[in-house]
N, C-alpha and C positions, 0 to 999 in steps of 0.2 A: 574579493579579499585583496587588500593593500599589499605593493612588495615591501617584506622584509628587509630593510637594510641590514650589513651586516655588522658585528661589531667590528670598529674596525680600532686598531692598533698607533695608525701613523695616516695621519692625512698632510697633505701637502698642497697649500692654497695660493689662489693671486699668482698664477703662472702661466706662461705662454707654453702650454704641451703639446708635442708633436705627436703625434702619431700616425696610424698609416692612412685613418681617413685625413691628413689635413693637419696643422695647427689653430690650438684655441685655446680661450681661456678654460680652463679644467682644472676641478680640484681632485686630486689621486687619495683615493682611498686605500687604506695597505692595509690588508690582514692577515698577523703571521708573515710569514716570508713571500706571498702572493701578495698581486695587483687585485685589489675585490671590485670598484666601481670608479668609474670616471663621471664625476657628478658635473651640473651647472654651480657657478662660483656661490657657494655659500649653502649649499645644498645636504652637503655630508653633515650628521650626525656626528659631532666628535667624541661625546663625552669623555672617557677618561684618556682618549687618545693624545698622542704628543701630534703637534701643530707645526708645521714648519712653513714658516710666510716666504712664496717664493715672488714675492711681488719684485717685478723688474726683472725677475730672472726667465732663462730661457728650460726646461723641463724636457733633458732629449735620454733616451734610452743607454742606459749602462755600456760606454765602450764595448766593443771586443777587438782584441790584438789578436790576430790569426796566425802571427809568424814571430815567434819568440826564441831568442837562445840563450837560457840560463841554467849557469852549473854545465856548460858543455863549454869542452876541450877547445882554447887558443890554437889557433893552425898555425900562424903567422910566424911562432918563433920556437920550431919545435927540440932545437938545445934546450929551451929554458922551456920545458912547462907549464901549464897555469891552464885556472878555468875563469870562466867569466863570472861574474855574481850570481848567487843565487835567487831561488821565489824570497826567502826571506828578507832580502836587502831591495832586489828590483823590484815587488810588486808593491812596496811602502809608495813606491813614487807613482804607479799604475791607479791605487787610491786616490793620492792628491789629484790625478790627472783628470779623475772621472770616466775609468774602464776599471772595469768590475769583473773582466773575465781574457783569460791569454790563453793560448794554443801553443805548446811547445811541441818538443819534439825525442823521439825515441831514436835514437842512431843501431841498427842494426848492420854487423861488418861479418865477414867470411869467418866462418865457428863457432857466431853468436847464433841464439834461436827469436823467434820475435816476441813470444810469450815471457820469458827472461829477460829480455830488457824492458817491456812495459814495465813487469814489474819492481826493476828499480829504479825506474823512475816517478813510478808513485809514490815506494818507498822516502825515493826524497823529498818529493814536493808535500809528502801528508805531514799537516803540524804548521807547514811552513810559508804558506801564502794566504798575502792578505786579500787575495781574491778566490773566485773562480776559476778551474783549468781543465784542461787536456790535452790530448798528444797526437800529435803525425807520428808515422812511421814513418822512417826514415829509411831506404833500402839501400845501400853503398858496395861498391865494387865487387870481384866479381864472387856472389854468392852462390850457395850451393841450392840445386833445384828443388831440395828439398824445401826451402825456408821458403819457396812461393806458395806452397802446398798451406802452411800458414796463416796467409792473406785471408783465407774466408773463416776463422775462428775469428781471426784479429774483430772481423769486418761487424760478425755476429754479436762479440764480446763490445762494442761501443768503439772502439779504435777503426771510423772508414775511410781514415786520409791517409796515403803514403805518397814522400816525398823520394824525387830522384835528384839527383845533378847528371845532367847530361855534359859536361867536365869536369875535371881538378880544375878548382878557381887560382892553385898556387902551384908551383910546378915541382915534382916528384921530388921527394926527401924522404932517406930511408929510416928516419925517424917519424912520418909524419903521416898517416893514411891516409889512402885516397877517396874519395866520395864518391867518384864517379861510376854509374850504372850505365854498361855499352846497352847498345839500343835494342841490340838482342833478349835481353833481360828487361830492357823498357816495354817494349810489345808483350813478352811473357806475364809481365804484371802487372800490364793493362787489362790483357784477356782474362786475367783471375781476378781484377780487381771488380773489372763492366761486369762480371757476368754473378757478381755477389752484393751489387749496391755498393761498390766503394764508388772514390775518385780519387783521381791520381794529380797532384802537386808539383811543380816543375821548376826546375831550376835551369834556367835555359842560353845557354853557351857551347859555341862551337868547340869540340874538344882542341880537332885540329889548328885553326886559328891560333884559338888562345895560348897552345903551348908553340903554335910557330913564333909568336909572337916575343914568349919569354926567349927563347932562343934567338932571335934575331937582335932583340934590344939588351941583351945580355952581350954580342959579339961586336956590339957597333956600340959598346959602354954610354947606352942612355938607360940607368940603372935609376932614376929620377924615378922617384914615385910619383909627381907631376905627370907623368906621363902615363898613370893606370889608364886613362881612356881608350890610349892607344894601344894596348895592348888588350883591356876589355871593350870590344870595341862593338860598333851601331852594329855593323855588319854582320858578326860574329851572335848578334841577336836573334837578327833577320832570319837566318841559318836555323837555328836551334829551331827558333817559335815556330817556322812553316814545316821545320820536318819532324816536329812532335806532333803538330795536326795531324799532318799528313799520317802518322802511326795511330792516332788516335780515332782519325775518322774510320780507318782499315780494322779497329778493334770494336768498335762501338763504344769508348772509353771517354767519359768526362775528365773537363783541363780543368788544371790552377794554376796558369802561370805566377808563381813569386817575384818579387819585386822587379817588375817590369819596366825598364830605365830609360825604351828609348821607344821615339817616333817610329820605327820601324817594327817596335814588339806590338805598340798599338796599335795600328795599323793591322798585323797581322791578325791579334785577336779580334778588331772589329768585321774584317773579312770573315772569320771564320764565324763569329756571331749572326751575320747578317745571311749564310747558309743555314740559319739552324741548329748548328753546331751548338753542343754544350761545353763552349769554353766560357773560362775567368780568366780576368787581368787584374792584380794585385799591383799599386807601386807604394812608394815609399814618402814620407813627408819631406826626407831629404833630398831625395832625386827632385823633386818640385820645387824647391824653395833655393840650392845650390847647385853650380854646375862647375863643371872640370875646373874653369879658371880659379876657384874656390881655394882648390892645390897650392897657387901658388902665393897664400898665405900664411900666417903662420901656424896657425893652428888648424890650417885647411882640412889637414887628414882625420880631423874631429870628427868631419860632416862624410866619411868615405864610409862605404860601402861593398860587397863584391855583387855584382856584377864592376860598375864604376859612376860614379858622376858623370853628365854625359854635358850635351849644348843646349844653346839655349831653345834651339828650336823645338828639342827634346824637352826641358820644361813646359811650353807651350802646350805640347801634344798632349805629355799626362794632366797638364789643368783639362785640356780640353776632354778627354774619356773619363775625367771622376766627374766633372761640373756636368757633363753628357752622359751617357749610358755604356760608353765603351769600356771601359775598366767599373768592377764591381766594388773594390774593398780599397782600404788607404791601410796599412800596414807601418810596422817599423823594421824587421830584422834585428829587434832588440837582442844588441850584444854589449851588456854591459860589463869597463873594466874601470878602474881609475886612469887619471888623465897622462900620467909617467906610462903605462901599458901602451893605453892608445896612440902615445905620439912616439913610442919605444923606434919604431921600424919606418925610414926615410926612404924605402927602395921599391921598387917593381913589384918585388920579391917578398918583404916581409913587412908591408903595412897591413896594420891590426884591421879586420872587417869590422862592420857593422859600427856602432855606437849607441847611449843611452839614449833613447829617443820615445819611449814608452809614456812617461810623463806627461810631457808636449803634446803629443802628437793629437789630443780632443783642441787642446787651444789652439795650435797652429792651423787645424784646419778649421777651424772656425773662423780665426780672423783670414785668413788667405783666401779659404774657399769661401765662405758666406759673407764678410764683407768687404775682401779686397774685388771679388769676383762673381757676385753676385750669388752665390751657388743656394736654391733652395735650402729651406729649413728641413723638406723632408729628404734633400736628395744628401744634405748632412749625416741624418739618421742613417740616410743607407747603406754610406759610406763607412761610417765609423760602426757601425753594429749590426743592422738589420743586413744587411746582405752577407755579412760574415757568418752570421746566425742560420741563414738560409742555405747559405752553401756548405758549409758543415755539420749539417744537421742537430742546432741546435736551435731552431724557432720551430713553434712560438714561444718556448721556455722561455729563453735569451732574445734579445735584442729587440723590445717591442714593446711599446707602453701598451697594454692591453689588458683587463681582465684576465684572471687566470696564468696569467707570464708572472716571471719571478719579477720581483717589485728590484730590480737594479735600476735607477737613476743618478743622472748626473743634471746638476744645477749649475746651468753656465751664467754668468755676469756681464752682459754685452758693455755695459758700464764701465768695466775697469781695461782703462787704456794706460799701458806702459810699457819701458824696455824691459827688458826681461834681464834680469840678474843672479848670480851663482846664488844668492840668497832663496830663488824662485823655487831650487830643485832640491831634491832630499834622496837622492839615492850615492852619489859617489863624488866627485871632489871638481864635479866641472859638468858640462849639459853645450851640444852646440848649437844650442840655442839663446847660449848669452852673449847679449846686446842687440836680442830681436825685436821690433817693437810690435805689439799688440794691440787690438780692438776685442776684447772680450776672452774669457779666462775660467776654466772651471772653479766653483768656491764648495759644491758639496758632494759626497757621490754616499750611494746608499745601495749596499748589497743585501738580497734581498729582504727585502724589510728594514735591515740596521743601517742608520748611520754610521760610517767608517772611517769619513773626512769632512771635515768640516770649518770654515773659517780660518784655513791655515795649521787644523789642530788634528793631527794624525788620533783615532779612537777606536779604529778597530782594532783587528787580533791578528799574528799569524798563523791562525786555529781555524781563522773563519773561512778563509777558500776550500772549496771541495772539488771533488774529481766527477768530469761531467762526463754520463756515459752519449753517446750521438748516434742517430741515426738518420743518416741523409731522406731524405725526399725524394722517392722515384723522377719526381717534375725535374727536379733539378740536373737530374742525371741526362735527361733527356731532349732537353732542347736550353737554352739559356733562357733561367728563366729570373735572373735579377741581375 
C-alpha cells in the first residue's frame, strides 16, 4: 500500500531548509498548526493549499527569545515610576523579526506566593501577544521558606525555570526593590529545584564588588555612566559564575547563566562544560556587536545593558562560544522603553537597562554570525531557537523544522543587504541598531501554521500567542547536552 500523503494546508517551496539533519533544498509541508512532511522539491501535493515560493530564501526555525522584560517594573528611576512595553507593542516587532516565541518572566518578592503571580501574569499576556510564551520564575530577596515549598508544583504545572540575581544591579533605594537572592536561598532552591526537574537561571554578579564599586565611584565623583564597566566589572563576573558552579555542582543543580558579557563568564562556563557539568551560557547581540567605548557616544547608552558592555577582547570571546559550542543561546534582555526613557539617566546610578532588541536580534545574527563570521547554518538554528527549546523544555514542539513540531518558521533573504534605519523597526520611536549595516534580513515568519508577517506587512493577531506549558528533559538536566 502507497503512503498517504496528508492534506496539507501550507506548503512552502524552492528553500534552503535547515534542519537538524543538515540544510537542503526541502519543500515544508503544514498541516493545521503542525509540520506534516519534508518532501523532495516539487514533491508535495498542494492542491487547495496556499504556496509560498521561498526561492532564494533561507527556511530556519521560529526564533525563540528565552530572556524578555515586558510590562515589568523600570528600576533605574524609581521617583518616577514606569513599566517597560508590553507583549502587545514588543512582540509586533518579535514578528517582523522572525521569533515566534519569548520567555518572560514572573518576579516573586517577600509576601508574594509563586502560584499568584504566575497567575498575573498570564492574566496579562492572554489576548495580548503576537507570539508564543512563557515564564521563569523569578525568586528575589530575602523570601520566606515557605515559598520554596512552591518550586515543585510551579515545576509539575509547566513553570521549570527560576531565575536569581546573585546582586542588586543598582544600589539600594528605599523606593526601589531589591532582586537579589543571598546564596543561602540560592543552594536552597537549587536543592528544590534538581531534585523535581527544574533549572535554575543566573544572573551573575559579585554582590560585594558591585556595590563597593557604587560606593567608591560615588565618593571620588566619577558618577559618568561611561564608566558602568567599571563598576560592573570582568571580575565581578569571574566571582559570581565560579561560585554559582561551585553551589551547583555541591546540589546536583543545572545552570543558565543570563547574558553572559565577558571573556571571563565564558571561560568559566566552558570549564564547567568540559567537566560534564550541566551548565548554559546565554549572551546578548549587544554585548557582541558593542563595547564600553560605545558610552561614549551619544546615544551609547541605547546599546547598555546590566550586567555592562564590556572590551573588545570580550567581544571576541562570546563570537568565539556561539560560533563554538561554548555558549548555547543568543538572547536580548528585551527591555523595551521609548528612546526619552532610555536615554533619561546619564549616571552610574540611574541608566535605563536593557534595550529593544528583540526585532533584530534573528538578522543581526545572521549577518554577524553567518556571514561576517562564518557561523554554520545549523549552528544558527541553534543559537536562535533550537537550544533554547531544548533547554527549557520546549523541543521538539518548538524550535525545529521537523514533522510533528509546531510549523513556526521564519524566511530569512540573504539578498537584502542595507543600513538599517528607524524606518526598519515597529515597536517604539528608536532601535540601536540604526545605522547598522546588513547581509541578509528576515522578510516572513509563520507561527504555527499561520502567516503573521510578511513582506514588511504586519497580519497576525494579538490573540494568536499562547501560553506554553514545558517540561525539561531529564538529558538536559544532566550533563550539557546542547
Amino acid at each position: 500500500m502507497g503512503y498517504a500523503q496528508p492534506v496539507l494546508d501550507l506548503v512552502i517551496r524552492h528553500g534552503q531548509v535547515v534542519t537538524p539533519q543538515g540544510v537542503g533544498a526541502w519543500d515544508v509541508g503544514i498541516e493545521g498548526e503542525r509540520i506534516a512532511v519534508l518532501g523532495q522539491p516539487g514533491t508535495l501535493a498542494t492542491g487547495s493549499a496556499r504556496v509560498l515560493d521561498a526561492s532564494g530564501k533561507i527556511v530556519v526555525p521560529g526564533g525563540i527569545d528565552p530572556h524578555t522584560h515586558l510590562a515589568h517594573a523600570i528600576m533605574s528611576h524609581p521617583d518616577e515610576p514606569g513599566l517597560t512595553m508590553g507583549p502587545e507593542e514588543d512582540t509586533r516587532g518579535m514578528a517582523f523579526g522572525g521569533t515566534t516565541t519569548h520567555i518572560d518572566f514572573c518576579y516573586v518578592r517577600p509576601g508574594m506566593e509563586i502560584p499568584e503571580v504566575i497567575e498575573q501574569r498570564r492574566a496579562r499576556w492572554k489576548g495580548n501577544s503576537y507570539v508564543d510564551y512563557a515564564f521563569h520564575v523569578t525568586l528575589c530577596g530575602p523570601l520566606a521558606l515557605r515559598v520554596f515549598e512552591q518550586i515543585p508544583e510551579a515545576i509539575q504545572e509547566g513553570f521549570p525555570s527560576f531565575k536569581v540575581f546573585t546582586t542588586n544591579v543598582l544600589p539600594p533605594h528605599p523606593k526601589r526593590a531589591g532582586n537579589r537572592l543571598d546564596f543561602g536561598r540560592i543552594q536552597h532552591a537549587m536543592e528544590k529545584i534538581a531534585a523535581h526537574g527544574g533549572l535554575i537561571a543566573v544572573h551573575g554578579e559579585d554582590e560585594d564588588l558591585v556595590q563597593f564599586m557604587y560606593e567608591k565611584f560615588r565618593a571620588e565623583g566619577r558618577m559618568d555612566g561611561t564608566n558602568l564597566h567599571l563598576v560592573h566589572t570582568k571580575l565581578s563576573e569571574l566571582l559570581a559564575f565560579r561560585r554559582t558552579i561551585a553551589l551547583a555542582r555541591a546540589t546536583g543543580a543545572a545552570v543558565y547563566f543570563v547574558h553572559t558579557s565577558a571573556r571571563e563568564g565564558v571561560e568559566a562556563v566552558a570549564e564547567a562544560r568540559s567537566l560534564g557539568l550541566p551548565v548554559y551560557g546565554e549572551t546578548l547581540h549587544q554585548y557582541t556587536c558593542f563595547n564600553a567605548d560605545y558610552y561614549k557616544t551619544p546615544r551609547g547608552f541605547c546599546s547598555h545593558t546590566y550586567p555592562s558592555l564590556k572590551l573588545p577582547e570580550d567581544q571576541q570571546a562570546l563570537w568565539g562560544g556561539l560560533v563554538g559550542d561554548d555558549l548555547s543561546t543568543l538572547a536580548t534582555d528585551e527591555y523595551p522603553t521609548t528612546l526619552a526613557v532610555k536615554l533619561r539617566g546619564k549616571t552610574i546610578e540611574d541608566v535605563t537597562g536593557g534595550n529593544v532588541g528583540a526585532e533584530a536580534r534573528m538578522g543581526i545574527a545572521f549577518s554577524e554570525g553567518v556571514v561576517k563570521r562564518g557561523m554554520s547554518l545549523e549552528r544558527f538554528a541553534e543559537i536562535t531557537a533550537t537550544n533554547a527549546a531544548r533547554i527549557f523544555g520546549l523541543y521538539p514542539r518548538k524550535g525545529v523544522i521537523a514533522p510533528g513540531s509546531d510549523a513556526d518558521l521564519a524566511l530569512i533573504d540573504p539578498g537584502i543587504k542595507k543600513t538599517l534605519t528607524r524606518e526598519d523597526f515597529h515597536v517604539t520611536d528608536y532601535s540601536p541598531w540604526e545605522g547598522w549595516s546588513v547581509s541578509g534580513w528576515p522578510v516572513t515568519t509563520i507561527l504555527r501554521g499561520r502567516v503573521i508577517a510578511d513582506g514588511g506587512a504586519l497580519v497576525g493577531s494579538p490573540s494568536d500567542g499562547r501560553l506554553l506549558q514545558r517540561k525539561i528533559d531529564p538529558v538536559i538536566l544532566r550533563r550539557p547536552a546542547c
